[in-house]
C-alpha positions as CSV (number, residue, x, y, z in Angstrom):
1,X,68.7,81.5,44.3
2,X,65.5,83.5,45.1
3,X,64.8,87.0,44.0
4,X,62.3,89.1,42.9
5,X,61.5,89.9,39.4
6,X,59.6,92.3,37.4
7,X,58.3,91.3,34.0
8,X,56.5,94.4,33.3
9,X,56.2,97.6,34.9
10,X,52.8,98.3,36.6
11,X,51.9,98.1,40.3
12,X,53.2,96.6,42.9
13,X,51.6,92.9,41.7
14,X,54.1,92.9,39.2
15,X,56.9,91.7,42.2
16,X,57.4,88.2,42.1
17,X,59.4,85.8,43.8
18,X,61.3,83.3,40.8
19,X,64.0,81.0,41.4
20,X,67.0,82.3,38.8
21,X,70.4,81.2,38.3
22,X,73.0,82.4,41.0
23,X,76.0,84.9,39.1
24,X,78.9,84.7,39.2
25,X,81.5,87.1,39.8
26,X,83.6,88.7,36.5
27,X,86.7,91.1,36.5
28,X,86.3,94.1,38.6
29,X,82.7,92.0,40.2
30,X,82.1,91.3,43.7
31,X,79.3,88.4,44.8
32,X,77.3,89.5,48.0
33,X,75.1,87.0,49.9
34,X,72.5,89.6,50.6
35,X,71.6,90.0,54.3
36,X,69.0,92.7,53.9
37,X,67.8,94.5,51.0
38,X,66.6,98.7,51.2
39,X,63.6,100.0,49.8
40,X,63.4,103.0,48.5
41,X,60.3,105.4,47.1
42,X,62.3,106.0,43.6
43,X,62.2,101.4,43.7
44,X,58.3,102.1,43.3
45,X,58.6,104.6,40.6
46,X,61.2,102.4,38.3
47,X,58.5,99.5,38.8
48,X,55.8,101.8,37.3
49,X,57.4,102.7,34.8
50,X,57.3,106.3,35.6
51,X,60.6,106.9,36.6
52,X,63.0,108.3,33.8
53,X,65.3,105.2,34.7
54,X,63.6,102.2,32.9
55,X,65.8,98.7,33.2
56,X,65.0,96.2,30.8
57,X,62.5,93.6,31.2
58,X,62.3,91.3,33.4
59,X,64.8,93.0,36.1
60,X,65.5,92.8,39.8
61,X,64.5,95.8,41.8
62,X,67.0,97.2,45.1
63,X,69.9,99.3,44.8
64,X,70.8,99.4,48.3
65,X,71.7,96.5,50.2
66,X,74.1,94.7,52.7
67,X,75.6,91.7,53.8
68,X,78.7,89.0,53.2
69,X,81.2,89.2,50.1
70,X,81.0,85.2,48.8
71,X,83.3,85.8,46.0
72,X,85.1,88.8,44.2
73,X,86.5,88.8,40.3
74,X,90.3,89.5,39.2
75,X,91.6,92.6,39.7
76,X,89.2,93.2,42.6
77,X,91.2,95.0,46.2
78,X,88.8,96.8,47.6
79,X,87.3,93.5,49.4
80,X,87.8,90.1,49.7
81,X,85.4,87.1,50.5
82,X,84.3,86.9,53.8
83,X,84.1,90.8,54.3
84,X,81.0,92.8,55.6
85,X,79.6,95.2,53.3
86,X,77.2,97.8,52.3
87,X,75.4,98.0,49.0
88,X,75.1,100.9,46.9
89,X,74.2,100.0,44.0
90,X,73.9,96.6,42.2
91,X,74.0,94.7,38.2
92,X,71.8,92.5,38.8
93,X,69.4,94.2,42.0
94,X,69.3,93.6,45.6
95,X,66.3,92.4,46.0
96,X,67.4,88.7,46.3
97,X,69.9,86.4,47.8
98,X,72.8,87.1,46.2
99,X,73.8,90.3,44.4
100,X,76.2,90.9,41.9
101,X,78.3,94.5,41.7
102,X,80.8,96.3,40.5
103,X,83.8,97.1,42.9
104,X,82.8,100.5,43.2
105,X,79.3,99.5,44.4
106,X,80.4,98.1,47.8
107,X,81.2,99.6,50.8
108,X,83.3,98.1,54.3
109,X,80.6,97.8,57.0
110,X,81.5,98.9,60.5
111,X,80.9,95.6,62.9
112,X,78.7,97.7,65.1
113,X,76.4,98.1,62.2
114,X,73.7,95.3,61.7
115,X,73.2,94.2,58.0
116,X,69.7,95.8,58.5
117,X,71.1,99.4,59.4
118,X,73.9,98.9,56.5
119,X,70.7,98.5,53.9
120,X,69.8,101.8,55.3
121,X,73.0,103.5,53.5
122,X,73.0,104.1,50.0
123,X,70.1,105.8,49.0
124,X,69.2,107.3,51.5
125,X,72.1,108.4,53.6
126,X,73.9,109.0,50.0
127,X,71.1,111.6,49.2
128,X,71.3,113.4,52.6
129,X,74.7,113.8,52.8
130,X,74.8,115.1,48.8
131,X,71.9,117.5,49.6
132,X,73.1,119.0,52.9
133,X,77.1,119.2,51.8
134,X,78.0,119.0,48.5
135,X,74.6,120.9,47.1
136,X,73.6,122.9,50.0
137,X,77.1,123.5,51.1
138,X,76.2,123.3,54.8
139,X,78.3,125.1,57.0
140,X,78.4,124.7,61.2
141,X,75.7,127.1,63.0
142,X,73.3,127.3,60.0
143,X,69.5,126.7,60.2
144,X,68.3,124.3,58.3
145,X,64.7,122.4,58.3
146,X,64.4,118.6,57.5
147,X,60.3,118.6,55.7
148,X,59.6,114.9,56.0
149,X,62.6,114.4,58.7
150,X,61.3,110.9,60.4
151,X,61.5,109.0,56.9
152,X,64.7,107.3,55.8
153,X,66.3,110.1,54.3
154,X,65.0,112.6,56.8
155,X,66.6,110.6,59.4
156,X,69.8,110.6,58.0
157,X,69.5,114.2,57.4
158,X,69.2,115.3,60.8
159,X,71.6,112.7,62.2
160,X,74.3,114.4,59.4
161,X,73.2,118.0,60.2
162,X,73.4,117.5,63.7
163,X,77.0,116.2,63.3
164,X,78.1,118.8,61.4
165,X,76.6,120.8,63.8
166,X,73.8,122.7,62.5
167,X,70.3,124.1,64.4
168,X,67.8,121.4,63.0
169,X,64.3,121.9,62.8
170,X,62.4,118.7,61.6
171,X,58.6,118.1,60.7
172,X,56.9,114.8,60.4
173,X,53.0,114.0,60.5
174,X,52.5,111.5,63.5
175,X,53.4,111.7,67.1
176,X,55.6,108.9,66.4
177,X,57.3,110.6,63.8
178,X,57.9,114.0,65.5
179,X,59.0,111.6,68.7
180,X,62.1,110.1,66.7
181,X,63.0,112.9,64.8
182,X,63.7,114.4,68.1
183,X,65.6,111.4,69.4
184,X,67.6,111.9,66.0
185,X,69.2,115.1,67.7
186,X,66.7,117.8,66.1
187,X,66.3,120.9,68.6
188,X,62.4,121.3,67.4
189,X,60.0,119.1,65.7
190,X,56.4,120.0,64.7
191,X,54.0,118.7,62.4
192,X,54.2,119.5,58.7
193,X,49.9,119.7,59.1
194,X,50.3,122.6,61.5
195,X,49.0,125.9,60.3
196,X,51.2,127.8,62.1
197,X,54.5,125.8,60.9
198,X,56.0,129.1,59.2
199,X,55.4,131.2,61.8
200,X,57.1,128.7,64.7
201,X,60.1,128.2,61.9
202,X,60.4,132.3,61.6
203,X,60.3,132.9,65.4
204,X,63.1,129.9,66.0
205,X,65.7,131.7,63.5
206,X,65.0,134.8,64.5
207,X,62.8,136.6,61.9
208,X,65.2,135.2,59.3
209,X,64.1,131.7,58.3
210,X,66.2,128.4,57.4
211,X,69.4,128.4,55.5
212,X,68.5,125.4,54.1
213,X,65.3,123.5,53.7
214,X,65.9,119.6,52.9
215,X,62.3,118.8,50.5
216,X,60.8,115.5,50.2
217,X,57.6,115.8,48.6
218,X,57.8,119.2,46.6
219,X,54.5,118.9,44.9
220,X,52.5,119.4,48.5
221,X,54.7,122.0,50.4
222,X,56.9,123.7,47.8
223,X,55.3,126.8,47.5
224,X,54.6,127.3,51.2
225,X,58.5,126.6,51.3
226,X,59.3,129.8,50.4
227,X,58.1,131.6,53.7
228,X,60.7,129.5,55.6
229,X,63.6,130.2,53.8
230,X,66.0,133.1,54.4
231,X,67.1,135.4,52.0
232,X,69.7,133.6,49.8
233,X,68.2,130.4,51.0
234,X,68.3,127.2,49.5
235,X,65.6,124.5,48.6
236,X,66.9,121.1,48.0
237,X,64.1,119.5,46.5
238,X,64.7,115.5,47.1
239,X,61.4,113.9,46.7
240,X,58.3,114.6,44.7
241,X,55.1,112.9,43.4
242,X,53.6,115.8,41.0
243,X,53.0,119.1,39.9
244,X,52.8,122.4,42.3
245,X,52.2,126.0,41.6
246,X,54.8,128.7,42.4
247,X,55.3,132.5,42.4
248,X,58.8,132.6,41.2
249,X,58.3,136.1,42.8
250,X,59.0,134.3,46.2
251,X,62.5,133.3,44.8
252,X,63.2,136.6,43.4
253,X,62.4,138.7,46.6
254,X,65.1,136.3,48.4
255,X,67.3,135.3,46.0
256,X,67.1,132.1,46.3
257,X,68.0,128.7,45.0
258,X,65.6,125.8,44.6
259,X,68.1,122.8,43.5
260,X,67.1,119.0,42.8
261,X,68.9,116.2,44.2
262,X,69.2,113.3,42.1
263,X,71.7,110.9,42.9
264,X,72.2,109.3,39.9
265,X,74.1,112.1,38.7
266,X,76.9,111.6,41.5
267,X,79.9,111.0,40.1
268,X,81.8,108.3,41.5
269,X,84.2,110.4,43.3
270,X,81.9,112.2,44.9
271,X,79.5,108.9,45.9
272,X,83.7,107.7,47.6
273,X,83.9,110.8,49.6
274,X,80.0,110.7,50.6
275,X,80.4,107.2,51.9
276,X,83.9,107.8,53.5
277,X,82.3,110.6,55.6
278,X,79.4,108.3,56.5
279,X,82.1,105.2,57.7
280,X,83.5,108.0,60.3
281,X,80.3,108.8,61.6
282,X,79.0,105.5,61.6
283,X,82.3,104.7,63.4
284,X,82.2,107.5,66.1
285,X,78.3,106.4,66.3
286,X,77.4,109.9,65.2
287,X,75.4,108.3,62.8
288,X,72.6,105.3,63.8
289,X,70.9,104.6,60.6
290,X,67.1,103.9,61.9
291,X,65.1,100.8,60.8
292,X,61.5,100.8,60.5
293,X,59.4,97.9,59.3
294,X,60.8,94.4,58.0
295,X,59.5,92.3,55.2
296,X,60.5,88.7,54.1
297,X,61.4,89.0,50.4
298,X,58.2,87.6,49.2
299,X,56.4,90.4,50.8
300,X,58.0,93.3,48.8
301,X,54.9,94.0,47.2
302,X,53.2,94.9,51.0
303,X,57.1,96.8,51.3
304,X,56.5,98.9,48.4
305,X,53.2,100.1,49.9
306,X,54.2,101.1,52.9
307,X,57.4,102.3,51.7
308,X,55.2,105.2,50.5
309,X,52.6,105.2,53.1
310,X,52.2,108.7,55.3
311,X,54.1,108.9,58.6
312,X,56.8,106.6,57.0
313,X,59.3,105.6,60.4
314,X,62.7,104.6,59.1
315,X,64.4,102.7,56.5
316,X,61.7,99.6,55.4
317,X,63.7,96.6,54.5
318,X,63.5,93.0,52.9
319,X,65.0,90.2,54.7
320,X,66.0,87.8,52.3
């Protein structure tokens, strides 16, 4: 089978399309002829070698995935072969044609989801729901502001908030952006390179600011953050590429919490109860997970650029 291997961590060269041996599927394994792989920002990290998660060489990248179960190991119930799935989280990666996991890795996949919107799931939809309700304990009528809301988890932030009916404000950086972050169910969208972002935030809730802001690149707006939460706000910091400067001052005066999300320490239960919730909504169509660009598998060196590209629209995915 084809899949993409790193041999050493660098940039985005270092993705290579190899012919390898096809697995096969132990106790407790299930075989998936992957349909579509997700990419994710924290894919590019791991491949730098940046990322405090550092397989061993020469590794396939993807964690997220979707398609068709082609075989399942003893002692396996959850699925059988033939079965539509989600990936969320793999041994041997996603990035290629077939993917070996665990069990607990895959996921039933509603028929009126394509294999492209079901690559859209574990990372990202995973992350939002984690941030908003088991983290930010999200309760119906609260504010909350999605920074960075027409990327993949952004969208599946406000598409969760909405559900679970919260006032969402959403920011992205293109006309494009702010266009689908509306069509996502947000009451307001504005541009995160508007000057007079906090003041439109303070005026929408009020005086008060958001219960809960939803971060994805700390290291640019986290200290501006702070004049958008209320008091006893909290920050869920989900994405970041550096350093930032802060007057803890502004967390004092509110009392607030600044939390990361990192969803490798999920525990299994709680990644079960995350993706039940997400099933229902993708059920009722509550949730519509959005799909950006496409790339054939070879290309996942051009994915992994735009991946992290400004004005990011969607979930990018490899087509295998």
């Amino acid at each position: 089978m084809k899949a993409i291997r790193v041999h050493a961590f660098g940039d985005a060269s270092q993705l290579l399309l190899e012919e390898v041996d096809t697995p096969h599927a132990g106790e407790g394994e299930v075989l998936v002829r992957v349909m579509a792989a997700g990419v994710n920002p924290v894919d590019t990290y791991i491949r730098s070698g940046q990322h405090s998660v550092r397989p061993q060489l020469p590794y396939t990248p993807g964690a997220d995935g979707a398609g068709v179960v082609i075989q399942t190991g003893a002692n396996v119930n959850k699925v059988k072969a033939g079965d539509r799935v989600s990936i969320a989280g793999s041994k041997t990666g996603t990035y290629a044609e077939v993917a070996l996991c665990l069990e607990t890795q895959v996921y039933r996949l509603p028929d009126r989801i394509t294999f492209e919107q079901g690559a859209a799931l574990g990372v990202p939809y995973v992350t939002a729901y984690r941030a908003l309700h088991q983290l930010g304990r999200a309760t119906a009528g609260q504010w909350v502001l999605v920074h960075g809301a027409s990327g993949g988890v952004g969208t599946a932030a406000v598409q969760l908030a909405v559900a679970a009916g919260l006032n969402v404000i959403g920011t992205a950086g293109t006309d494009a952006g702010l266009a689908l972050v509306r069509q996502q169910g947000a009451l307001h969208a504005f541009n995160y390179h508007d000057p007079a972002l906090a003041q439109h935030v303070l005026q929408l809730t009020g005086s008060r600011g958001a219960d809960l802001l939803l971060e994805m690149l700390a290291n640019e707006n986290l200290a501006a953050d702070f004049g958008m939460i209320a008091p006893h706000g909290r920050i869920l910091v989900i994405g970041n590429r550096g350093t930032i400067t802060i007057n803890p001052r502004e967390i004092m005066m509110k009392e607030a919490v600044v939390m990361g999300v990192f969803l490798f320490h999920a525990t299994q239960a709680e990644k079960d109860e995350a993706h039940a919730a997400l099933y229902q909504g993708l059920e009722s169509g509550a949730l519509r997970p959005v799909v950006g660009e496409r790339f054939p598998l070879v290309d996942a060196p051009r994915a992994h650029s735009a991946v992290l590209a400004n004005g990011v629209y969607g979930k990018i995915v490899l087509i295998p």
